[in-house]
N, C-alpha and C positions, 0 to 999 in steps of 0.2 A: 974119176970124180966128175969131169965135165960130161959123160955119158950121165949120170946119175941125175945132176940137175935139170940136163933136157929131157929125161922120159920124166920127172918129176913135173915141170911144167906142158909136157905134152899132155900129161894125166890130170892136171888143174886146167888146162883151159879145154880138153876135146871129151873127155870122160866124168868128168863133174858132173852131175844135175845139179844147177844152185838153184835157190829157191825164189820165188816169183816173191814182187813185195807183197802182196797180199797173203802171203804163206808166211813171211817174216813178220808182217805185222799180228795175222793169228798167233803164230807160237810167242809174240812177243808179250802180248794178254794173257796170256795161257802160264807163263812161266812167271807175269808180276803177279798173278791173281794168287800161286800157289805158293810165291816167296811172301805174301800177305798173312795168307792162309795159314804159312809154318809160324809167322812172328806171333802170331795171334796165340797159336797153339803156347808155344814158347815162354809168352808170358803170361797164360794163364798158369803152368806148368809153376811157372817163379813167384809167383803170387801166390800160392798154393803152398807150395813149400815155404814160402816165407813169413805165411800164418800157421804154419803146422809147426815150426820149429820156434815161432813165438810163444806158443800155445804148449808145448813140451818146457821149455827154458822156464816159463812162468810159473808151471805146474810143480818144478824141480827145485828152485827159486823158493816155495813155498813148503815145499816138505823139509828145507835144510835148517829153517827156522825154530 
């Protein structure tokens, strides 16, 4: 077990590439822009459904009459 945790950390600090901060700040843009991008999607999707099924309810609403 104590073999394990030293090539484990031989492997995080000599074999890692980490990333430069200008590389973490790009992918950080990159991944808020596309977590933006999904909510956008997301609620248009729920707004959409939520006048489609107003708009059915209503319609159904009025044939039971």
């Amino acid at each position: 077990m104590f073999n394990y945790f030293k090539e484990a950390y031989n492997e995080l600090v000599n074999k890692v590439t980490w990333p430069t901060f200008q590389q973490l700040q790009s992918s950080t843009v990159v991944v808020m822009v596309a977590s933006v991008i999904f909510a956008v999607v997301v609620l248009a999707m729920d707004l959409s459904f939520e006048n489609l099924m107003g708009a059915i309810y209503k319609t159904l609403g009025s044939l039971g009459r």
